[in-house]
N, C-alpha and C positions, 0 to 999 in steps of 0.2 A: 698708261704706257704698255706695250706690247712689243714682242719681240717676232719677225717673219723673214722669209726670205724673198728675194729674187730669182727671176730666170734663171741664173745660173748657178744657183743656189746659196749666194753670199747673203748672210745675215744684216737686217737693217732692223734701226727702230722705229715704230710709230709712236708718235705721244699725242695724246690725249690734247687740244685748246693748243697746240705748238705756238699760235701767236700769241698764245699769253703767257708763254714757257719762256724758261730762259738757260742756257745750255753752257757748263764749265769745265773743261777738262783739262787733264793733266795739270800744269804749275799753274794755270791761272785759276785752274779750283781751289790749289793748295794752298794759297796765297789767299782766295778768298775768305776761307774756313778760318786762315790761322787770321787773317784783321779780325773777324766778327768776333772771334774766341778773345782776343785780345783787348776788344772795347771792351768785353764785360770785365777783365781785368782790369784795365784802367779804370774804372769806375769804383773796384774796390780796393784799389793799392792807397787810398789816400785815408783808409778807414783803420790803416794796419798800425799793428801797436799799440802803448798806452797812450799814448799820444794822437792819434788816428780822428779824424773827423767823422761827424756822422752824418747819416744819409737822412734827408724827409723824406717821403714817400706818403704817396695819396691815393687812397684806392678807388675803384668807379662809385662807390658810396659816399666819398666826400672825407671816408676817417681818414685821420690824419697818424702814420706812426715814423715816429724818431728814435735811430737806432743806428749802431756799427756792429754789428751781429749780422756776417756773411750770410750765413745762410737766409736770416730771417730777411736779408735786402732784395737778394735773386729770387727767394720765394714774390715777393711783393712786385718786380718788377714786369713788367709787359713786356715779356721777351719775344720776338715774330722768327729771327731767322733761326733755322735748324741746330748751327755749329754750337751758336749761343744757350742755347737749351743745353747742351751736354756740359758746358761751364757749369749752369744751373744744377743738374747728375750729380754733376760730380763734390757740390759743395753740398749739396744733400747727402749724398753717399757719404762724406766724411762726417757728417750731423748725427749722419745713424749711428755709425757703428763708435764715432768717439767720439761725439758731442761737442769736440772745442778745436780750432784749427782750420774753421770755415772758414776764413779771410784768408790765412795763409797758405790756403793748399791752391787757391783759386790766383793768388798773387803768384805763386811761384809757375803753374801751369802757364799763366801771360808771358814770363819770362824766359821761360822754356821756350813757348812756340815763335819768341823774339829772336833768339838764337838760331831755331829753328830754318826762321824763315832767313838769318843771313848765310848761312850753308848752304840754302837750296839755291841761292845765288851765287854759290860758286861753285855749282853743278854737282854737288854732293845728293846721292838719291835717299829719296826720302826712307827707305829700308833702312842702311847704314845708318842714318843719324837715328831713330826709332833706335836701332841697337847698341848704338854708343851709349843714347842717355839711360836705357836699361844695364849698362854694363856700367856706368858711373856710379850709378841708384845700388847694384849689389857690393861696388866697391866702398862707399861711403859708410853701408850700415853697419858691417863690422866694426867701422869707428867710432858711430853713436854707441851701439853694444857698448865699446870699450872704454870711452868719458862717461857712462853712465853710472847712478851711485844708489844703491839697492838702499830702501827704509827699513826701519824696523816698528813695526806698528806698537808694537808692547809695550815699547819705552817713550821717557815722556819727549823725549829729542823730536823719535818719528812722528808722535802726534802734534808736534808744533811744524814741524814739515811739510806732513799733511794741508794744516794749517796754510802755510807760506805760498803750496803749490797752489791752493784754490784761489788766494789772494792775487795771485799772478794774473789769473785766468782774470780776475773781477779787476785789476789795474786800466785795463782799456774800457770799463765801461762806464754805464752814466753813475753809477754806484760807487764807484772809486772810492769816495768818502768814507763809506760806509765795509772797506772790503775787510776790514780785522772780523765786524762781528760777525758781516756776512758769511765770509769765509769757515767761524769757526761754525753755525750754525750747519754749514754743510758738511762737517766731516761730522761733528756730532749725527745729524740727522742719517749719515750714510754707515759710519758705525753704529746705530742702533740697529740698522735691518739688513748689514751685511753679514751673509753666512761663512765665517771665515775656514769652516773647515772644508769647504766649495770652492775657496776664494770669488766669489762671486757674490752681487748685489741687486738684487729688484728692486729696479727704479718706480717700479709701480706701487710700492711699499710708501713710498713718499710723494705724500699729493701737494702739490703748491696750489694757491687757496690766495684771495686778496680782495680788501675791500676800501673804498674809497673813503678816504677822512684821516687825521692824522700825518704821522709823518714818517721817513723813509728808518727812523731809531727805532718806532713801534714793532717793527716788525719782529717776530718769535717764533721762535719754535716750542711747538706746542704735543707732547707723549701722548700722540692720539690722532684720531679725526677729528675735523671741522666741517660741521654740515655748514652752509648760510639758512639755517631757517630757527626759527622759536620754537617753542612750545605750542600748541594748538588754542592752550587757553590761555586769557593772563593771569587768573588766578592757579594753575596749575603748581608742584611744587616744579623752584627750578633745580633740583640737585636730586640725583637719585642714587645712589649706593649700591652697590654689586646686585648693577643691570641686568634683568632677565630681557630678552631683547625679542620681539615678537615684529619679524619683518613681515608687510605684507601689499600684494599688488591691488590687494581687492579692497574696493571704497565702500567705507561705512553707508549703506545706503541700502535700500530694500530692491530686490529686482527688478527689473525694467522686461515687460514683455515685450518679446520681438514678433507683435500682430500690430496689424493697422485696426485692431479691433479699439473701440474707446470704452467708458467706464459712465456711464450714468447714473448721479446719486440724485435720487427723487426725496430724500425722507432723512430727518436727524439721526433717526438711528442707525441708517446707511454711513452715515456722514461719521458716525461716533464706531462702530464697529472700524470702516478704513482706519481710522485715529489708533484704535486699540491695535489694529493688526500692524500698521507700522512701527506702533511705539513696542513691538514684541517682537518684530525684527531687531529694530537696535536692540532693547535690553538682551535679546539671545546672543546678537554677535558680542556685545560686550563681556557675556557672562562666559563664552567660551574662550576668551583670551586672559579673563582673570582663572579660570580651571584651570588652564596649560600652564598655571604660576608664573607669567609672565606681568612686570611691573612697570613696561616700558613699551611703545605702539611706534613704530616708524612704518610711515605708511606712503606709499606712492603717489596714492591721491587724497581728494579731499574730505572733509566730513561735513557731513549735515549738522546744521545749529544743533537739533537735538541730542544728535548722536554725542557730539560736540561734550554737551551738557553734560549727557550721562556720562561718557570719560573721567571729563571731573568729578561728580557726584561719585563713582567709583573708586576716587583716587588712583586712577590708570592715567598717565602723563602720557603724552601723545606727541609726534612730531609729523606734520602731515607738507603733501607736495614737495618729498624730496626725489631727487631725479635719478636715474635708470641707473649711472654709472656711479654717483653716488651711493644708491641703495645696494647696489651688487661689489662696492666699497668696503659696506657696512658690515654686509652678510660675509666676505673673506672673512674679514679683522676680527670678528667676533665670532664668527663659529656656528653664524644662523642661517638656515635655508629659508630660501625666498615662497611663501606661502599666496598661492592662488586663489585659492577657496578656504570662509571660515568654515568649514565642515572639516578642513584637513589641517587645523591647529592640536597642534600635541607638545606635549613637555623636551619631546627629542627634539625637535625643530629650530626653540627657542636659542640667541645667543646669550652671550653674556661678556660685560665688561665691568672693572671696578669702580668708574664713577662715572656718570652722566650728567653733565652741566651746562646750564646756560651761561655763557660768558658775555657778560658788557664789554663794548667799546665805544673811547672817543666820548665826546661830554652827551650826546644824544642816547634816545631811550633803544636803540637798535641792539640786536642780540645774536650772538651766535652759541650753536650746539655742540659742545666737546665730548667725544667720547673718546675716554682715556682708560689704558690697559687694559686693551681689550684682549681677550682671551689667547684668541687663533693665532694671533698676530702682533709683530712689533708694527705695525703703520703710526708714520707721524706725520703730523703736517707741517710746513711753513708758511703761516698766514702774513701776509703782505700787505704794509699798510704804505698809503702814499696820499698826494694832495689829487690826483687826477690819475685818469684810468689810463693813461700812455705814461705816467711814470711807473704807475706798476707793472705793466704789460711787461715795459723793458727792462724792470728789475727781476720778471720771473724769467725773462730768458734771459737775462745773465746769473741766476740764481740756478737754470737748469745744465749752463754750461760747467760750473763750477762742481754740482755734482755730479757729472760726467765724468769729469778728469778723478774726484777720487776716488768714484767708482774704478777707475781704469786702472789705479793705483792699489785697492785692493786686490785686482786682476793680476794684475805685473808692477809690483814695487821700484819699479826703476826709475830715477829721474833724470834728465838730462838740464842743464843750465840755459838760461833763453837771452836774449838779449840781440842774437844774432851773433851769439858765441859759438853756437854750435853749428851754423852756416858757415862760418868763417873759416873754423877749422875743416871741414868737409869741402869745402874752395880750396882750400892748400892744400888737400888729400890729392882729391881730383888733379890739381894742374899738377904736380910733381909726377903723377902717377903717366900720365898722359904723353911725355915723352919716350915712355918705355912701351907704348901700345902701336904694333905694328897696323899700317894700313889706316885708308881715312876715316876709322871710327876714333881715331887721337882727336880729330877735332871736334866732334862730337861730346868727349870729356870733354875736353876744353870750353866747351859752349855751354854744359851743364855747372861746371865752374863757374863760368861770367854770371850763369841765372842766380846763382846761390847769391853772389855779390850785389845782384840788381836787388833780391831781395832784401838784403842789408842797406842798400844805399834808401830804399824806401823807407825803412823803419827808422833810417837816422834823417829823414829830408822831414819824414811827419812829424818828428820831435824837435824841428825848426831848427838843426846841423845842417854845416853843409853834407851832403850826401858821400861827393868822392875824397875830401882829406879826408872825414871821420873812418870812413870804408880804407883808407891805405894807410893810415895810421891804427889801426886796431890790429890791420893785417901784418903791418911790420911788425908790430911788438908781439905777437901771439910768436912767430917765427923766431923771432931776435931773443923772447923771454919761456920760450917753449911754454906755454902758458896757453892752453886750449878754450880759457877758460875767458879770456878778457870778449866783450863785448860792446854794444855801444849805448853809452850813458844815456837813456832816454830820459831818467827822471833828475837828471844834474846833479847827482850824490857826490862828484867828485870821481868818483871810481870807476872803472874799467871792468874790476874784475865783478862776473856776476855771482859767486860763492858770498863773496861778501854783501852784494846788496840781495841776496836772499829770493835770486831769480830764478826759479824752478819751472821745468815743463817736463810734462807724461811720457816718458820714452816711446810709448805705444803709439805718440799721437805724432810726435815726428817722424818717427817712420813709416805711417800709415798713409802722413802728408806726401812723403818721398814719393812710396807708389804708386798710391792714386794719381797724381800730378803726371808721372811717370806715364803711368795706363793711360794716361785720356789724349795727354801728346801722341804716343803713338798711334791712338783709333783716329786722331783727328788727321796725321799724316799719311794714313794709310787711305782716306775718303779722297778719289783726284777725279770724281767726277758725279760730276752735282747739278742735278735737276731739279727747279724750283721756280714757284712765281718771280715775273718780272720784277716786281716792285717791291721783292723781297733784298735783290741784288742793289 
């Protein structure tokens, strides 16, 4: 596409294949934008909640994964038109920065640009509604701020809290069953390598790790790393005690020269000589890794039988072909630099951790390698056990959403109640406020209000309610019992109010949902004219 003028100097455009173009302006683009935005929402408005269905999904490879985990559905799906990809942004963008929220931030943007698009039919311009749902969005959040209810990590209330808000996050997935223990494994795992006087937490501290056999109860957490690999020997020992740790990239093996030159042996004592000169490479590499007092080999690559041999005959236990990001793992947690060449093995280099173990699982002879308190570092792992490789896959990502949220919770200890209690009351904020706002951004509120609701009517339609009494029954009695707190009984407790059935969500992650949903309605209102292939339209 290019931009030129005319005779008289009026600007035109040329575009590139025009008859294979296809051209939208003004409301029939805006219109376009908000349906295609909108199917991606309809597709995951039925996944929302505990209650929520999950999505198949089939890659060009033939894998099969089963999940309701927002983000990880639009990662997976073959998205073609433009608008649709920024749905996809934008539930990644909340994946990043807070890990849980991906269905509902992508839900409520569908809803928004529903509202959206009946405004723009009653000739409201799309600027004005952009700045009503931004002037709803700042008016709301001072009222999450104000229902919200600060933890106290010290005591043992806020650690079971803690507890209850990860459980929440883990209620809608395939793991449900499993969410008390799951749950508590991750605030353990997050209070072990949270820096609390930073308030802050690296997630990279904590590796999640899984292997096929057993079942979804197996799973632990484990004060340490987990390699997947054995020992090099089987007769090696498997337990080693206040690990000296010698990382290294370079394989046990005698040089390789870089000539197309070859090597001719005419005679046995050619033949025994080569013999001696290799077997005095290994024995030197070996003997310089037992001088640097190290009692422990992880090694990048592989070893030769002999080399192998001598390892064990030295009693030096070895762990070999473990992989880059594992190894550079290793070298953190422990304290050891990554060694290139045996000629630059020294005692400074070495790590160190308090015990190095081979761990069995499962009734077979398979083995895994724990290195536990390790020096540098709190790293721990949660190893994942399941019957098949798509039930663990989708219990690490609902295993990563849950510590997300209480990382965020280290971050900002605030919680707000979920259920669609705190939509609800942000709906009655909204509509009451909206007749005191001059000019037609009142209906703008207004429209932001109806979304808030739409959201709610979905979370009560997936937990097989009807969608609008539940929705105008929750809403009268929050008003009638001033009561901000009542929401919609997803799991059939009986109860309304979510305080008592112990319904917690991340204040950071509700309002994070607000904005972003916010931001993307208006980029997507502001795009009114759209250039793209034919058969995209």
């Amino acid at each position: 596409m290019s931009l030129t003028f005319d005779e008289t100097g009026r600007p035109y455009i040329i575009i590139r294949e025009q008859e294979r173009k296809t051209r939208l302006k003004g409301t029939a683009a805006l219109k376009s934008n908000i349906a295609a935005a909108r199917a991606v929402a309809r597709t995951l408005r039925t996944s929302l909640g505990p209650k929520g269905m999950d999505k198949m999904l089939q890659s060009p490879d033939g894998d099969i994964t089963v999940t309701n985990d927002g983000a990880t559905i639009l990662q997976e799906m073959d998205v073609e038109n433009q608008i649709a990809k920024l749905m996809v942004e934008l539930s990644k963008s909340q994946d990043d920065e807070i890990g849980d929220g991906t269905t509902g931030v992508v839900v409520l943007a569908g809803a928004l640009l529903e509202q959206a698009e009946k405004l723009l039919d009653k000739g409201i311009h799309p600027t004005r509604i952009s700045e009503g749902f931004e002037r709803a969005t700042d008016l709301v959040i001072p009222l999450l701020r104000k229902l919200s209810t600060p933890l106290d990590y010290s005591s043992s209330n806020g650690y079971d809290e803690l507890v209850r808000t990860a459980m929440t996050t883990l209620n809608s997935k395939i793991v449900s069953r499993m969410k008390h223990q799951f749950a508590e494994m991750c605030v353990k795992a997050v209070m072990s390598v949270a820096d609390m006087e930073r308030k802050d937490v690296n997630l990279d501290l904590i590796k999640l790790d899984g292997k096929v056999g057993g079942q979804l109860e197996d799973t632990k957490l484990v004060n340490g790393i987990v390699v997947d690999k054995d020992f090099s020997h089987p007769q090696m020992q498997r337990r080693v005690e206040d690990a000296k740790i010698c990382v290294l990239t370079c394989p046990f093996e005698p040089p390789k020269p870089k000539t197309k030159h070859k090597l001719d042996i005419k005679t046995v004592e050619q033949y025994n000589d080569m013999q001696e000169a290799e077997r005095k490479y290994f024995t030197d590499m070996v003997q310089a890794v037992k001088d640097s007092g190290a009692n422990l080999v992880v090694c990048q690559w592989g070893f030769d039988d002999e080399a192998n041999h001598l390892l064990y005959k030295n009693n030096l236990p070895a762990i070999r072909w473990v992989g880059g990001s594992e190894l550079e793992l290793i070298a953190l947690a422990t304290g050891a630099r990554i060694i290139p060449r045996f000629q630059e093995i020294s005692a400074e280099k070495l790590g160190s951790a308090k015990c190095v173990r081979a761990m069995p699982f499962g009734t077979t002879r398979d083995y895994v390698t724990v290195l536990e308190d390790c020096a540098f570092s709190k790293s721990v792992t949660i190893f994942v056990r399941g019957g098949n490789k798509m039930m663990i896959e989708e219990a690490k990502r609902s295993i990563h959403d849950a510590l997300c949220i209480v990382r965020n919770l280290i971050r900002d200890n605030r919680i707000v109640y979920g259920g669609g209690s705190i939509e609800i009351a942000c709906s009655i904020l909204a509509s009451e406020t909206a007749d005191q706002i001059p000019g037609v951004e009142q209906y703008a509120v207004r429209g932001f209000a109806a979304a808030l609701d739409n959201v709610v009517m979905a979370l009560a339609e997936n937990s097989g309610l009807p969608p609008i009494e539940t929705l105008a029954s929750v809403k009268s009695r929050q008003v009638k019992e001033e009561n901000p707190f009542l929401g919609v009984d997803c799991m059939g407790t009986g109860t309304n109010d979510m305080r008592k059935q112990n319904v917690y969500e991340a204040l950071t992650s509700k309002i994070q949902q607000l904005q972003h949903a916010t931001q993307m309605v208006k980029m997507i209102l502001k795009i009114d004219d759209t250039i793209a292939p034919a058969e995209y339209e």
